[in-house]
N, C-alpha and C positions, 0 to 999 in steps of 0.2 A: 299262565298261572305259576307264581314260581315255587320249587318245590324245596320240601322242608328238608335238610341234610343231616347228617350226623356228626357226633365230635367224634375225633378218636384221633389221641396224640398228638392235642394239642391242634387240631387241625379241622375243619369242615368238609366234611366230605359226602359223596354218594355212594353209591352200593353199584358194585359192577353187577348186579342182578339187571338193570337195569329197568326195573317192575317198580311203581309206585302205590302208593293205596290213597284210593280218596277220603279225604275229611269231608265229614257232611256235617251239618247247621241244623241238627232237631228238632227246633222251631218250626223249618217252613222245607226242609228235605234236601236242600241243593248244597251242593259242592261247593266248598271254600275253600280249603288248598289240596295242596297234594303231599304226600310225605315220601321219602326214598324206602323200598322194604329190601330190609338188612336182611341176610342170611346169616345160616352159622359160619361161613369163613369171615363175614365181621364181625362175627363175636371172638373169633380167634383171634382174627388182629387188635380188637379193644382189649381183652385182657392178656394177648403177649406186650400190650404197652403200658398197661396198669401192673403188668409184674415188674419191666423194667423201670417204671417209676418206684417202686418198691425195695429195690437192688440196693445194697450195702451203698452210701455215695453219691447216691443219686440226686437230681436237684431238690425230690420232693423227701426222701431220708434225712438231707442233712438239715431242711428246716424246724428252730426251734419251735418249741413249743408256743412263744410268744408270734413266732412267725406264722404259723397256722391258724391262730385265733384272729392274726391282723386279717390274713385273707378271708377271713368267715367274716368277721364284721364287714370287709368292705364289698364281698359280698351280698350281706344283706341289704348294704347302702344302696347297692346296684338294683338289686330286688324289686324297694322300694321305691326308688325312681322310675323305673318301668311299673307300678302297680297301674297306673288304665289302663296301659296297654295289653298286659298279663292279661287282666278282671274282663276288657271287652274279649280277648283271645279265648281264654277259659271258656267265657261263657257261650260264644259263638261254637266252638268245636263239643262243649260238653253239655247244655243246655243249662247248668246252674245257673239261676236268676245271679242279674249284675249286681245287686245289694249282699249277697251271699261272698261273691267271687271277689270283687273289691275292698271290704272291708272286712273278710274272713280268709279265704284263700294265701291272697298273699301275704296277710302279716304273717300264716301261721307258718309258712316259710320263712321268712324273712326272719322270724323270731325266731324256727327251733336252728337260724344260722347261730345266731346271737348269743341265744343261750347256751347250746355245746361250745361255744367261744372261751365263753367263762369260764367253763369246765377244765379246761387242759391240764391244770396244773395240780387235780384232782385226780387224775393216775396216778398212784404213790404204793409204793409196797411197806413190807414191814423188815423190821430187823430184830435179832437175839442175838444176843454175845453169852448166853447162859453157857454153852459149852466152852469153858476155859478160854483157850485162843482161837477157838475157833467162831468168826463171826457168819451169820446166816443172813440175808437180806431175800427180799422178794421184789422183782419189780414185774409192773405190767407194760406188755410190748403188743404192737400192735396185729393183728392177725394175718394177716396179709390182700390179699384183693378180693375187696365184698361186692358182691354183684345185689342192686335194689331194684324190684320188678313191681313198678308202680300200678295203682287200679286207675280207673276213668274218673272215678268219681269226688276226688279230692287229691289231684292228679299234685299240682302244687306244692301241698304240706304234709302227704305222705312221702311224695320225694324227697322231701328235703327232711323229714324227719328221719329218716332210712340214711340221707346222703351224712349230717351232718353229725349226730354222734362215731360216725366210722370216720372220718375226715380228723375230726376234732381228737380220733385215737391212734391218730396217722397212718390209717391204711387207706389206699386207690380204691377210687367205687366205677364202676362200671353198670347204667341207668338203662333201663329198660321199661318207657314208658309205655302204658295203655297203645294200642293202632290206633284205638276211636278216639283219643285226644290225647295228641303229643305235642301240639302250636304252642302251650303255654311252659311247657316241660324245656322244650328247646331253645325259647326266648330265656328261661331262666340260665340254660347254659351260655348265653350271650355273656350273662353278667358273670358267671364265674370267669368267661374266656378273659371278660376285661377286669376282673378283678386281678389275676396275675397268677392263676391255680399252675405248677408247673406243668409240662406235657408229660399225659397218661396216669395223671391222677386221679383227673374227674373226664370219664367216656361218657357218650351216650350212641348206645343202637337201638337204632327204630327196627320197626315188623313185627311179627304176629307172636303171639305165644307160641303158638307149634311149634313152631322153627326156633325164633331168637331165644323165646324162657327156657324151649326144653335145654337148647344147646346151651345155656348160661347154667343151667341147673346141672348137667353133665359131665361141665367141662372142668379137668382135674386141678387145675390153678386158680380153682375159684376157691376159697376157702368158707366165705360164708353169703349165705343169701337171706336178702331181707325182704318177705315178700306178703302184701297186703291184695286179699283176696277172696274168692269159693273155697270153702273145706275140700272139694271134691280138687282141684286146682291144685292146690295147698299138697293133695296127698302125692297127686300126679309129680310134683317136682321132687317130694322125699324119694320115689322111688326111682325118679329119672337121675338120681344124684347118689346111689346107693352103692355104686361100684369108687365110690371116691367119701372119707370120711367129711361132712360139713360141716359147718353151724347155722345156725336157723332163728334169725325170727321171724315169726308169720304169727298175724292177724287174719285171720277166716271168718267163717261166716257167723251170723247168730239172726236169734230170736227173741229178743230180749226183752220182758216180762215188764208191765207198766201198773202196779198194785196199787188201789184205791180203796181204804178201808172208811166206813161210813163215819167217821168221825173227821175224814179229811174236809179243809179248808176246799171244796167243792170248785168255786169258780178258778183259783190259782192252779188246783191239779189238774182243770180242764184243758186252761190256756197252756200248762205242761206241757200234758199229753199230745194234742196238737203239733205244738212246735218238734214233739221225739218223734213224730209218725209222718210227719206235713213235708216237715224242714227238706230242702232241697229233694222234693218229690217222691219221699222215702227212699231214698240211694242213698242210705247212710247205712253201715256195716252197725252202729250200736243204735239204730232206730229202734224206739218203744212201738214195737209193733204187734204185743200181744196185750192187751187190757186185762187186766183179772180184777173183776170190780165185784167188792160184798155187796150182796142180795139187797139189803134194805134200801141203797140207795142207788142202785142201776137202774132204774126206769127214770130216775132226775138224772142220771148224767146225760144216759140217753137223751134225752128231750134236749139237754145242752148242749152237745152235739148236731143233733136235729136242727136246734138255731144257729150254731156258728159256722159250722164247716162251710153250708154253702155261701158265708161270706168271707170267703178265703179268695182275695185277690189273685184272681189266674190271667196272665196276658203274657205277652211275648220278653224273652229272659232281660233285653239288655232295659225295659224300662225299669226305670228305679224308683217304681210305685211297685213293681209285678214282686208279689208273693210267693208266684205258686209257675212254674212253668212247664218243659215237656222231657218225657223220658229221653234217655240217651241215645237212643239208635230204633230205629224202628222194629229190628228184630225184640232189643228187651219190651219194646212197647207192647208186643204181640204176647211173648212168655206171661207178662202181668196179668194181662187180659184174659190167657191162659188159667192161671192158677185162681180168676175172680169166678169163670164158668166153672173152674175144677170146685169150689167154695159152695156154689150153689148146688152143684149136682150132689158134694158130697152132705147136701141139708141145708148148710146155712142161707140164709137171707142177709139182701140185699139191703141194709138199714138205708145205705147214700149213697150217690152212688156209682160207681161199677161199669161205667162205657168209656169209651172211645171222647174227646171232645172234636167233632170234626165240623161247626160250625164255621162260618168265614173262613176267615186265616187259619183259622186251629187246622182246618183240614187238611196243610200240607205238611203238619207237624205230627210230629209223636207224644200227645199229648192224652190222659185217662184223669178221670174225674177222682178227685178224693175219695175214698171209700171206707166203709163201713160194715164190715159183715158179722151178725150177729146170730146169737143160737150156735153160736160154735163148740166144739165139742174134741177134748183132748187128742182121739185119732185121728182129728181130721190132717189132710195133707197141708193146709192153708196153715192151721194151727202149729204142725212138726217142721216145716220147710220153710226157707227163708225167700222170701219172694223178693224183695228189695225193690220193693213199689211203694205208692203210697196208699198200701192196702189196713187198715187195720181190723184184726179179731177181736170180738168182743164173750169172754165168759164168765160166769159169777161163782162167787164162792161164798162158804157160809162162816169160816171162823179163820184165824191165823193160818192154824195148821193146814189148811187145804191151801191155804192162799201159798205157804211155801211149798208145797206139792206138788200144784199146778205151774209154779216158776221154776219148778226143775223137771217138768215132765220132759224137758228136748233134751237133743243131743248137744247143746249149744250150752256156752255159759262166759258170754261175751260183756253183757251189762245187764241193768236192770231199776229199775226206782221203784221208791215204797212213797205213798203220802198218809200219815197218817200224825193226828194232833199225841200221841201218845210217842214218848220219846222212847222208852224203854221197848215198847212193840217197837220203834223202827229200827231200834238196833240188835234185837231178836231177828228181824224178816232180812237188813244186812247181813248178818251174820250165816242164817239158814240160807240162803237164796245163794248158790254155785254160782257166783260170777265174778271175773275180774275187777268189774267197778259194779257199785252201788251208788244211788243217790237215795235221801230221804230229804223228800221236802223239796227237790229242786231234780232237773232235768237237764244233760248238756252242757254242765258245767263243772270247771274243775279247776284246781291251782297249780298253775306250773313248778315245775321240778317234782311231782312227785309221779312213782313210777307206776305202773300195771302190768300183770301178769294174765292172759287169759284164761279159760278154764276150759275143760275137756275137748272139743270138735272143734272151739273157737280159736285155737292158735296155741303158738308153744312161745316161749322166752317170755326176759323182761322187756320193756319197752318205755322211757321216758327218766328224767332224773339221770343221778348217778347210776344207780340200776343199770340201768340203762345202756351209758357208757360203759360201764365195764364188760358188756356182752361183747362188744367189741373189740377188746383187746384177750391176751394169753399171759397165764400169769408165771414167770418162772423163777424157779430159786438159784440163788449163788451164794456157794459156801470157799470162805476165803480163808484159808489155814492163816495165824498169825507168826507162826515159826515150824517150817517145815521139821517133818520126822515121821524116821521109816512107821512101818504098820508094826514090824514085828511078831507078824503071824505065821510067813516062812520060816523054816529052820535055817541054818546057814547063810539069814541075810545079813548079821549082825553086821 
């Protein structure tokens, strides 16, 4: 079985650990490759080569600007050409259905290459010549080595969203994918190798969080870390990194609130909500996975629900009819399952439901039934805590104002959607509702280049657009006397 290596400097390599971790296949349990597991003295040697790719001179310093954007485009070229390959890798190591991984995964890659491509030559500072001779200019410079600690679960286009605004601001990334799926992460460094990235610009270390994150989050020549993940995770690196000043974006966790007021177009916010709670087996960080639905018309959604979920195509990931396929590892299968009994005990019911799928095939996979749990009730654990299954809670409300009360009752304020046919309420419950993104009238979708910001538990920085970009570079001033002269403040300097 041959086993998955690392980049670093330019070069593929193994881990003198000489220890590997197995990739398993969630669908049916069994071992597909094997990966090399990095220690922290590979993570010293990736980023003492991402510093020296950094170094006054160097081959990745002295490339222009237009030079960096060619290698992001043909990067993405590269991307693209591998997409089967990627989308069956993806979805074999991580269990995302192949309609998911193929025709979302890799473009979103391949595009946020693309897009920060564009970008370069939108780092631009300001100038004043108001003070007499003296001119003042500002330019933005790049930070220096950001380390990006990818999640499993949209392993792909959090990578390269992480990789490619720091690239495109000319700083060395140093990649730190999920253990549970790094096949598709590593294949995508195939194509930077052949795009032409110079050595120690773009690293990648395999291994586990304990060891590689914490020492990437640590380590004093890391300047910033990009990192999509658990709040609790999220807090873990702030403080592993606390003896060394950082910068930080991170995406964490949420709970994100899915509002149906009885005037909504009913069948549309059905098929919504679904697709926010459904979509890749709820392993989505901004899954609509708390329903807040008005009173008069909760018993018809319910019932609509009742008819469609159980016709949610569940089969094995790589057919590209399957809808619906199995959690990531058998341990998250177990936590899920977890938090369905924790739902019940703490009162709720089971609307849909709520087991294990261990018929035929399913049985040698990680697979749990869409669920539905209702009667829920604001202290519940299910309700505060982010499960990242495909669990959804179900509570009613009686007017607006409870409806934004109940979407900020968590700790979380990651996303959220409103449906209602009244424009002014939906940009009232936008506005009230604590979260980075909003939707009204639609779910999961959005227009490129524009940024986000999380909100409280859910993460810190910007994230997308120019925003975006600019997190990734340091902005500094230079004042350029136009005719030199003393100060004149000493006596006897005359």
């Amino acid at each position: 079985m041959d086993c998955i290596a690392m980049y670093i400097d330019g070069q593929w390599v193994e881990s003198d650990s000489g220890n590997v971790t197995d990739i398993v296949n969630p669908a049916n349990g069994r071992v597909i490759a094997q990966a090399t597991r990095g220690t922290a003295a590979d993570v010293d040697n990736a980023v003492a080569a991402a510093k020296r790719a950094f170094a006054p001179g160097s081959a990745w310093r002295t490339l222009t600007a237009d030079d960096r954007a060619a290698l992001m485009v043909k990067a993405a070229d590269l991307i693209e050409a591998r997409a089967e390959k990627l989308a069956v890798a993806e979805t074999n190591s991580m269990g995302r259905v192949y309609r998911e991984t193929r025709y979302d995964d890799v473009y979103a890659a391949s595009g946020a290459f693309r897009y920060y491509a564009s970008l370069v030559h939108e780092l631009q500072g300001k100038a004043s010549a108001e003070n007499g001779d003296m001119m003042t200019v500002t330019v933005r410079e790049p930070l220096g080595v950001c380390a990006v600690i990818a999640p499993w679960n949209y392993s792909m286009g959090t990578t390269a969203a992480g990789m490619a605004p720091a690239l495109a601001a000319g700083n060395p990334v140093v990649v730190k994918p999920s253990s549970l799926a790094p096949v598709a992460t590593a294949m995508m460094f195939e194509a930077l190798a052949e795009a032409g990235f110079p050595a120690g610009s773009v690293n990648l270390v395999l291994g586990s969080g304990g060891e590689v994150g914490s020492a990437l989050a640590a380590h004093p020549d890391v300047a910033k870390i990009t990192f999509t993940g658990g709040t609790e995770t999220g807090r873990d690196i702030i403080g592993r990194s606390a003896t060394s000043v950082k910068r930080y974006s991170m995406e964490l966790g949420g709970k994100s609130p899915f509002i149906m007021f009885d005037d909504a177009d009913l069948d549309v916010a059905v098929d919504r909500l679904m697709f926010g709670i459904f979509l890749s087996q709820g392993q989505v960080c901004i899954a609509g996975s708390r329903l807040l639905v008005q009173q008069g018309v909760a018993e018809r959604v319910l019932d609509m629900l009742k008819e469609r979920v159980p016709k949610i195509r569940i089969g094995m990931p790589l057919d590209p009819d399957t809808e619906f396929g199995p959690m990531v590892s058998k341990r998250h299968m177990e936590r899920v399952l977890d938090y369905i009994r924790l739902g019940v005990e703490e009162g709720a019911r089971i609307l849909i439901g709520g087991h294990r799928i261990a018929e035929g095939a399913f049985g040698e996979g990680y697979f749990v039934e869409p669920t539905v749990l209702v009667d829920c009730t604001q202290d519940m654990r299910v309700v505060q805590e982010e499960i990242f299954g495909p669990v959804l809670t179900v509570q009613t409300f009686a007017d607006e104002e409870e409806a934004i009360r109940l979407a900020n009752g968590t700790r979380y304020g990651l996303a959220g959607g409103v449906f209602t046919s009244d424009l002014g309420r939906a940009l009232r419950v936008c506005s009230g509702v604590n979260t980075g993104i909003m939707w009204a009238n639609a779910y999961l979708e959005d227009t490129a280049g524009m940024a986000v910001s999380p909100h409280r538990q859910s993460g810190m920085s910007v994230d997308g657009g120019l925003d975006g970009l600019l997190e990734y570079t340091v902005l500094k001033q230079i004042n350029l006397k136009m005719t030199p002269a003393k100060s004149g403040w000493f006596a006897g300097m005359e």
